[in-house]
Every structure is written in C-alpha cells, then in structure tokens.
C-alpha positions as CSV (number, residue, x, y, z in Angstrom):
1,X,0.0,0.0,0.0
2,X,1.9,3.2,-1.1
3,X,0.7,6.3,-2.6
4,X,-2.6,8.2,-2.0
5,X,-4.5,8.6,-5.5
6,X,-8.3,9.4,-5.5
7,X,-11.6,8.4,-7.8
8,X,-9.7,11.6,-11.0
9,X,-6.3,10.1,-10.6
10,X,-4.9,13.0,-8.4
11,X,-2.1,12.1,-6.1
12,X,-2.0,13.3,-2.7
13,X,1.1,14.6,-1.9
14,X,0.3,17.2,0.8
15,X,-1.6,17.4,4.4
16,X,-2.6,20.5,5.8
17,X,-3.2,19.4,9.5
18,X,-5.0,21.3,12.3
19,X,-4.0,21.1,15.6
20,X,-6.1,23.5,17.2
21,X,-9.5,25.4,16.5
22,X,-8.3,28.1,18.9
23,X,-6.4,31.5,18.1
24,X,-5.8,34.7,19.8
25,X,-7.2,36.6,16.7
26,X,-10.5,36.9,15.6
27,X,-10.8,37.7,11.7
28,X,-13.7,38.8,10.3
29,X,-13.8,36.6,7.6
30,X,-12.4,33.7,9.8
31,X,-14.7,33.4,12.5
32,X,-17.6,34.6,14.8
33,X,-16.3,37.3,17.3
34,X,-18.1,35.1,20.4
35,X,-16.8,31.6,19.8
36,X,-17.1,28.6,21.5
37,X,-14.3,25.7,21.3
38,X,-13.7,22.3,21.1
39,X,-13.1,20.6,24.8
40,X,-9.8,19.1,24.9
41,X,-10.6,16.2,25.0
42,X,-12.2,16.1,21.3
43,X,-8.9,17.2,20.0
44,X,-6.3,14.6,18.3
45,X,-3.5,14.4,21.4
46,X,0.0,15.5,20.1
47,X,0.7,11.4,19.8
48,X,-2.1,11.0,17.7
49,X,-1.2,13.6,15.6
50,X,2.5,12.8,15.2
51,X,1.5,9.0,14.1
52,X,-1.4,10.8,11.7
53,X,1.3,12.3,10.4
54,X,3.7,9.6,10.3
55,X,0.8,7.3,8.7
56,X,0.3,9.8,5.7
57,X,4.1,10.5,4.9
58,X,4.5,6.6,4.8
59,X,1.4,7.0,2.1
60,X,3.7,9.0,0.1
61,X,2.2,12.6,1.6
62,X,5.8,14.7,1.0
63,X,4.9,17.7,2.4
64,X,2.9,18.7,6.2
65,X,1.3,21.9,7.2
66,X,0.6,22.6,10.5
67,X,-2.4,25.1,11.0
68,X,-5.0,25.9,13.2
69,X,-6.7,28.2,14.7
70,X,-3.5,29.3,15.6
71,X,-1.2,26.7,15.6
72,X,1.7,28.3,18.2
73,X,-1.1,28.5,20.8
74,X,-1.1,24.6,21.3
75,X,0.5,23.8,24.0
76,X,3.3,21.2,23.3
77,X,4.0,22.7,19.7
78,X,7.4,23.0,19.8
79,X,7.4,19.1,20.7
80,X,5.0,17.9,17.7
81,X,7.1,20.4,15.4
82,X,10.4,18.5,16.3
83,X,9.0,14.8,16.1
84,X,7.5,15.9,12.4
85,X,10.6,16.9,11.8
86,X,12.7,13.7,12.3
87,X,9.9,11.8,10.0
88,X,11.8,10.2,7.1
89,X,10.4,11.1,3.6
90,X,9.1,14.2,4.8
91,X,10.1,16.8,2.3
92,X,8.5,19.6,3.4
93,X,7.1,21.0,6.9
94,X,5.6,23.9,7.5
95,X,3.2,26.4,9.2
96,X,0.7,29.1,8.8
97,X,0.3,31.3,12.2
98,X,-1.0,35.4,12.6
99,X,2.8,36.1,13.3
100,X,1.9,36.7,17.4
101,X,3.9,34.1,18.6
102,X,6.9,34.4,16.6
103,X,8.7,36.6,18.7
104,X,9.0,33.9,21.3
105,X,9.4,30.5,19.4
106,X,10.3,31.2,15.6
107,X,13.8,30.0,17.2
108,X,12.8,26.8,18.2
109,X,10.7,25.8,15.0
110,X,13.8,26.7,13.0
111,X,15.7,24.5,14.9
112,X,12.6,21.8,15.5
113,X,13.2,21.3,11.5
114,X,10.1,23.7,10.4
115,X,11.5,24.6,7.1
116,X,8.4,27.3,5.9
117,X,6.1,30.1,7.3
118,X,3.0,31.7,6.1
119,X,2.1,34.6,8.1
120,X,-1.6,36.2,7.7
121,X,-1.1,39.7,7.2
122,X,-4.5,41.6,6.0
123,X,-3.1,45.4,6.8
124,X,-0.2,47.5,7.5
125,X,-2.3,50.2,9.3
126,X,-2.7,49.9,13.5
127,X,-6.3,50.6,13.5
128,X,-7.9,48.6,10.7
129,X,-5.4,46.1,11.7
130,X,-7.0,45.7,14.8
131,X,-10.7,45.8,13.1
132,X,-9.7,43.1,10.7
133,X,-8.6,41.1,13.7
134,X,-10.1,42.2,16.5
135,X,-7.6,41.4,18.7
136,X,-4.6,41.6,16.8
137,X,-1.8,44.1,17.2
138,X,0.4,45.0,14.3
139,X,3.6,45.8,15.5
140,X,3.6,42.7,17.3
141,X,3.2,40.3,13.9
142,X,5.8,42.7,12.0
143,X,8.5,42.1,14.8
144,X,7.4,38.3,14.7
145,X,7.9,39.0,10.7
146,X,11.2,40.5,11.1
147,X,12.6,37.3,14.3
148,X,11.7,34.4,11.7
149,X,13.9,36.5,8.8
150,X,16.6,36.7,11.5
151,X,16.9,32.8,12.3
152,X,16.8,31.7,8.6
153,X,13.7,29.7,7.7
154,X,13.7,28.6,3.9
155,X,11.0,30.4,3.3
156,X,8.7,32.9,4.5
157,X,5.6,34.0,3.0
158,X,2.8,36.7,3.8
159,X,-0.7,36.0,3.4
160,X,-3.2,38.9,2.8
161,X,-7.2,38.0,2.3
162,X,-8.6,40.9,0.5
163,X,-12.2,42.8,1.1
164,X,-13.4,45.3,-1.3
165,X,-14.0,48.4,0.7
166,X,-12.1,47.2,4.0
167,X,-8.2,46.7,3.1
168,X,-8.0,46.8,-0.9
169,X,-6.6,50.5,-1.1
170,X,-3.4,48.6,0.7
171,X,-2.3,46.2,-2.3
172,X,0.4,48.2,-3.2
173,X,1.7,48.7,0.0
174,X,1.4,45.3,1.0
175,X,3.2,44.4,-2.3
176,X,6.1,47.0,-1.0
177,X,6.4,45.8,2.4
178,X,6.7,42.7,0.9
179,X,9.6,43.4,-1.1
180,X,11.4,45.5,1.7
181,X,11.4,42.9,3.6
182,X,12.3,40.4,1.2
183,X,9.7,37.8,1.7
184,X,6.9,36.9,-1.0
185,X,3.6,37.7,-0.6
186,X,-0.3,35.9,-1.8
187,X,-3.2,37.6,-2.0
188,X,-6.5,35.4,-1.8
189,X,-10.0,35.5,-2.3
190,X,-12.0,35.4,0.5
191,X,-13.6,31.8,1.2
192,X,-17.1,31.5,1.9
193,X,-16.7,29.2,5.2
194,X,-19.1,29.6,8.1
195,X,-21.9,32.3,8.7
196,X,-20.3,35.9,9.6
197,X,-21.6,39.2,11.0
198,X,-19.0,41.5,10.3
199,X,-20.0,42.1,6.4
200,X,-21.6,41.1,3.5
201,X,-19.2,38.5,1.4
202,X,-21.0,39.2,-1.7
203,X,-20.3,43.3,-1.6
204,X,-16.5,42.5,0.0
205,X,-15.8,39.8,-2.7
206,X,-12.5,41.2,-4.7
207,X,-11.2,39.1,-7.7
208,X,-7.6,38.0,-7.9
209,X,-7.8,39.1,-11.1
210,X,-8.2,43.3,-10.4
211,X,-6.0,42.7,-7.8
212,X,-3.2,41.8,-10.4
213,X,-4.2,44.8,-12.8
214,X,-3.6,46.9,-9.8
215,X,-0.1,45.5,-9.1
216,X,0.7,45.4,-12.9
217,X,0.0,49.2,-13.3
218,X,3.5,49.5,-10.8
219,X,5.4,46.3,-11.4
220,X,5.4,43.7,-14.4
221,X,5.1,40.6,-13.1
222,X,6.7,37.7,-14.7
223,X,4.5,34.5,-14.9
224,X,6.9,31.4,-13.6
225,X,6.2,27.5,-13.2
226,X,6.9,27.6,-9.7
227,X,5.3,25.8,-7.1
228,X,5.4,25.3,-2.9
229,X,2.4,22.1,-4.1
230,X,0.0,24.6,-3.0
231,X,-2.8,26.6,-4.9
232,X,-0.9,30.0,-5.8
233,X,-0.4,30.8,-8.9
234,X,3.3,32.6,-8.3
235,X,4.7,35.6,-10.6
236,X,8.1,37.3,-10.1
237,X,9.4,40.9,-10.4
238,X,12.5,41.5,-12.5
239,X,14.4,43.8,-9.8
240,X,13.2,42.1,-6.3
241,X,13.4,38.2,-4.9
242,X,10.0,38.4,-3.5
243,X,7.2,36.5,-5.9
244,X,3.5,37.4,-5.5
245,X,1.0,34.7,-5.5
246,X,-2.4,34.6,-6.1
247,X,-5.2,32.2,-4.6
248,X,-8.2,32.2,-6.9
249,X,-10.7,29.8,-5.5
250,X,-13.5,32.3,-7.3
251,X,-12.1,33.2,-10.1
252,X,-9.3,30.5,-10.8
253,X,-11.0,27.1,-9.7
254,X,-7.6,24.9,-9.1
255,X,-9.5,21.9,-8.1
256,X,-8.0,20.1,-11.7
257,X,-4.6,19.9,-10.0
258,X,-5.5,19.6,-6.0
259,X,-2.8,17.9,-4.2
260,X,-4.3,18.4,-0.6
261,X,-6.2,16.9,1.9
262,X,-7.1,18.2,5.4
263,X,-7.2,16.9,9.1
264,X,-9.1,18.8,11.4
265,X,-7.7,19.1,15.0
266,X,-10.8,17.1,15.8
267,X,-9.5,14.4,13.7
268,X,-12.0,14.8,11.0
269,X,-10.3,14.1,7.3
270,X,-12.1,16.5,5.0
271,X,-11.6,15.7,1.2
272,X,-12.2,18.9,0.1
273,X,-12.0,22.9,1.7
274,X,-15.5,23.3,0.1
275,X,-17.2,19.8,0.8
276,X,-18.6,18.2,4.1
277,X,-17.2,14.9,2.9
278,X,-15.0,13.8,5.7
279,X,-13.9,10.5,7.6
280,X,-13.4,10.4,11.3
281,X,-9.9,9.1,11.7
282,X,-9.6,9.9,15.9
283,X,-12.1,7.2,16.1
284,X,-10.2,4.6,14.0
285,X,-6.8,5.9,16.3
286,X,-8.9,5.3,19.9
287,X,-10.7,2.0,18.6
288,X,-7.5,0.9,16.8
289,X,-4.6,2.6,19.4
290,X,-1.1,1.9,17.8
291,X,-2.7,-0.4,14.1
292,X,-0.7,1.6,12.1
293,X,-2.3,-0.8,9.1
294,X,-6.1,-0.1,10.1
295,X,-5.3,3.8,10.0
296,X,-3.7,3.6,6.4
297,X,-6.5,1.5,5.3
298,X,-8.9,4.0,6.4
299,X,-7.0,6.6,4.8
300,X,-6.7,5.1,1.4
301,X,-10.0,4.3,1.1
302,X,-10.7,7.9,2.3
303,X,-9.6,9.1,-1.1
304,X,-12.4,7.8,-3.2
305,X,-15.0,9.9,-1.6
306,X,-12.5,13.2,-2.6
307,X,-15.2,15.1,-5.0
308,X,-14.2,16.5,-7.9
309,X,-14.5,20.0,-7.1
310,X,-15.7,22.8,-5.1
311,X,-18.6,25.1,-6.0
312,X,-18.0,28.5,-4.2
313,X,-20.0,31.4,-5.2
314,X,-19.7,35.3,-5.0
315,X,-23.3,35.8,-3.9
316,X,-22.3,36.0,-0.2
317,X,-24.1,32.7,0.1
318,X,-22.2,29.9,3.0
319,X,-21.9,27.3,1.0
320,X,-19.6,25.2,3.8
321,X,-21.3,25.8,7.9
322,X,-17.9,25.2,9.6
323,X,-15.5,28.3,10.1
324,X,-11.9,28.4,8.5
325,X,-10.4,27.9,11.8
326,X,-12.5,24.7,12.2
327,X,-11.3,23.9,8.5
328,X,-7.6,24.2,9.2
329,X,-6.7,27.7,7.3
C-alpha cells in the first residue's frame, strides 16, 4: 500500500493538519467574534497527531502543514514540530500562524526542523489592523515578521485576504512591504466558510484578477512554473526576490490539479476545503490505538470519496457551515 491517489487520478502529496481550533485573533472573515471551542478532549492528542502524520508521509504525503486556529497557541507545539521533523520522507514542513507568537518560538521551530512560514497579514495600518482582527496588534506580527527573517527559515511568505472596501486601497503597499522585507507575498479570495456578521461577502468579494491589474500598473510581473504544491499561482518581479502569489478559489477554480487533503484538530479528514465529505480518523486511532495498518487503510480508502470539485459562489451565500479555523486555514 503506497501512494494516495483518488476516484480523478490526483495524487495526494500534501496534508494540511489542524491542531487546534483556537487563536488569539478573531478575523472577520475567519470566524464569529463570540466563539465557542472544542473541549480538549475532542482534540487529536500531540501522539495521535505525530502518528497521523507519520501514517500519511509513509502513504507518500511529502509535504505537512501545521495550521489551526493558531497553531503556536497549542501547548506542546514545539514538541509535535520536532517529532514531524525527524519523519523520514518528509520533504516539506511547515506552518501558517498570525505572526503573534513568533517573537517567542520562531527559534525553536527553525531548529525543530520547520522549514516554511505563512504569516496572515490583511493590513499595515494599527487601526484597521486591529478591526480586521479584533484582537490583533500589528507591530507585534511585524517584529514576529522581522525574528523568523533573523533565524533563517527557507521560506517565509505573507498572506493577505482581501475585502473590497475594507483593506484593498493597501495592495500596493502590501506588495512593498513585501519586497522591503524580502519575503513573497499571496493575495487570496475570501472563502465563503461559516456564517459571519461582520459584512456582507458578496459586496467585500475582490477578484484576484483586479488585484493583479492593480499591481501590474506599478510592477510587471513575470508569470513562472513555480510551485510550494499549494494553490498559488506565483509571478516574479524583475528587480526584487519576493514572488507574488495569487489564490483564486472564485475566479481560478484549481480543483483540476488539487494535491491536498485536510485533518481537522478534531481528527475529521475532510476531502475537500469546500465539501462536508470527511472521515473520522480519531475514532479509528482510539478504537484501533497503535494499528498503524487499520489507520492507512482507512486513509486510502478515504480518497475515493474526494469530490471533484468545489462550488464557491460570490453571492455571499455559506456554502460550507464550519468556520476556517474549524477547516484548518
């Protein structure tokens, strides 16, 4: 039994893996500013998810991302971080966080053997920044920015969700900072996950597509073939080192090409970021504790219920209940 291949003849080659549905931020377009969280003990323990993770790299999964929530507000992180990062065959770990914690730990993940961050990063102005997040402060995630540059990671990228009339005055300056810092930088369309308050997705939607006009008016941008086996499309600048990405799930449907499954921190294995189909894997780890063979069954026959696509509109409509931080951002 090697390799993960579903019911189109995509191979699975990466796992974007939740350990936590908490965070210290509260995005607009994440979550609901009153939340209520999973009890701990509904969430995968930090063995289960270190023999997950072993399970799927022996499936021929090359590449791990450890999300959340926030992922550097689990306690025991820096433990799971260095056991992923012994796993042989593992090409690729890495992590997307809000950049709070960085100050304190991006040390010990650079030495735990985390190899990539992405770091959300919606504004560059104190106020909004804080709107956008509710709790966020900037200066804070900018000198996080500025501690994982210092200790070397192989890459670091910036992740910025744009919303027509909230942010999308700030693409050039996003771009800038960016490039002054010399990290690259995606810019992605706003998911329809879980029922929000805070606006109206339909009148916030902004297309990837205006988003690159606006850039282009400043800076060609080179198309390349490059690839980190996620969903952004990347394009380079001929004077800076920083590529800008783009995450279409609107306007670009990538679903053709998806390499990627997701675990939820509950354990849940969701085929698809914009399907309900999932399989609950924490119950085959409790029935089954330490039948390394009944999980990799389970995951392999998992991959035929992987649907073919996803089906987001613009309308503002939810098409998926859970919240992104439930999802595994």
């Amino acid at each position: 039994m090697s390799g993960l291949v579903d019911g189109f003849g995509r191979t699975i080659r990466y796992l974007r893996l939740s350990v936590t549905d908490r965070c210290d931020f509260r995005c607009v377009y994440c979550m609901a500013e009153e939340m209520t969280f999973l009890p701990r003990a509904k969430l995968l323990t930090l063995e289960e998810l270190a023999t997950l993770s072993q399970a799927f790299v022996e499936l021929g999964v090359e590449k791990i991302r450890l999300t959340g929530g926030e992922p550097l507000v689990r306690k025991g992180i820096l433990t799971l971080v260095e056991k992923l990062g012994e796993l042989a065959g593992l090409r690729e770990l890495a992590m997307t966080t809000n950049g709070s914690g960085l100050v304190k730990h991006a040390d010990a993940l650079r030495q735990g053997g985390l190899g990539r961050l992405n770091i959300s990063l919606d504004s560059l102005k104190p106020e909004r920044f804080k709107a956008l997040t509710r709790t966020g402060d900037l200066s804070q995630v900018i000198t996080g920015i500025r501690a994982a540059r210092r200790v070397g990671f192989q890459s670091i990228k910036l992740n910025a969700v744009l919303l027509k009339g909230r942010n999308d005055d700030e693409i050039l300056d996003l771009v800038n900072f960016a490039r002054d810092e010399q990290v690259d930088i995606s810019f992605i369309e706003e998911m329809p996950l879980g029922a929000i308050s805070e606006h109206n997705r339909g009148e916030t939607f902004l297309s990837t597509d205006r988003v690159r006009e606006i850039i282009e008016q400043h800076y060609q941008l080179l198309p390349t073939t490059e690839t980190t086996l996620g969903p952004s499309r990347y394009y380079r600048m001929a004077d800076s080192q920083s590529r800008i990405g783009f995450i279409s799930p609107h306007s670009h449907n990538f679903c053709d090409a998806c390499n990627r499954v997701r675990v939820t921190a509950e354990g849940r294995l969701l085929l698809c970021l914009g399907n309900e189909h999932s399989v609950d894997l924490r119950a085959v780890m409790r029935a089954h504790p330490g039948n390394m063979s009944r999980l990799k069954a389970t995951i392999v026959a998992a991959m035929q219920q992987k649907p073919a696509r996803h089906h987001f509109t613009t309308d503002g409509d939810v098409q998926v209940v859970r919240f992104m931080n439930m999802t595994g951002g």
